[in-house]
C-alpha positions in Angstrom: 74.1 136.3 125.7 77.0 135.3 127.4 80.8 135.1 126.3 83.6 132.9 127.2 86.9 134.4 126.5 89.8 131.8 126.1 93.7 132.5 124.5 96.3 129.6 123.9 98.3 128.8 126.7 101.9 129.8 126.3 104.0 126.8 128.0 102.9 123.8 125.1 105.4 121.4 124.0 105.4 120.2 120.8 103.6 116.7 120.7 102.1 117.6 124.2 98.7 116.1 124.9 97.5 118.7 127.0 94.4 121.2 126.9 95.8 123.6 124.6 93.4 126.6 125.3 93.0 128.5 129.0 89.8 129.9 129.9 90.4 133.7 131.0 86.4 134.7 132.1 83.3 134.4 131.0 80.3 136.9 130.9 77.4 136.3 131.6 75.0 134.5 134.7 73.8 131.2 133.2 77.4 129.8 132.2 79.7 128.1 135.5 83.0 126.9 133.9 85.3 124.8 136.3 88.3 124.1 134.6 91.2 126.0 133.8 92.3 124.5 130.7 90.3 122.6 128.0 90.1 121.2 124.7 88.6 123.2 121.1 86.1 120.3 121.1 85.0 120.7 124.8 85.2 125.0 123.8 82.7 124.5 120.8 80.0 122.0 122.4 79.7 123.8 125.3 79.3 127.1 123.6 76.8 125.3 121.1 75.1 123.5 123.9 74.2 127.0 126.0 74.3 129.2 123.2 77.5 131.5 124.1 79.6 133.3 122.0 83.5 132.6 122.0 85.9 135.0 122.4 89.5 134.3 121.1 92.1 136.8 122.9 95.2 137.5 120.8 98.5 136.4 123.3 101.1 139.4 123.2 104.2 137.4 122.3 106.7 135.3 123.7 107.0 138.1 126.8 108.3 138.1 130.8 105.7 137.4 133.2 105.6 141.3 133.9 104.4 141.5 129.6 107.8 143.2 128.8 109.5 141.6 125.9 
């Protein structure tokens, strides 16, 4: 079965009409995904369309780029 592991991106605006999730990897030989950022809706048909599992990352805070806080 293969897994696609996503978190929220960290840089959203409020009102912003951006992809609000970021793919981070996938696992798994039968799933190829090209973009970067996308949408819940995009996320969920995909996964129900192949038949992979997602996997929602928790974000570690509002951190430096080096994870410190």
């Amino acid at each position: 079965m293969s897994k696609i592991f996503i978190r929220e991106r960290r840089k959203i605006e409020k009102g912003e009409k951006k992809p609000r999730l970021r793919i981070v990897g996938v696992s798994g030989n039968d799933i190829k995904l090209y973009s970067k950022h996308i949408r819940k809706v995009e996320l969920d048909t995909i996964a129900n369309e192949t038949g992979a599992q997602i996997v929602y990352l928790p974000s570690h805070g509002k951190g430096k780029k080096d994870g410190s806080r």
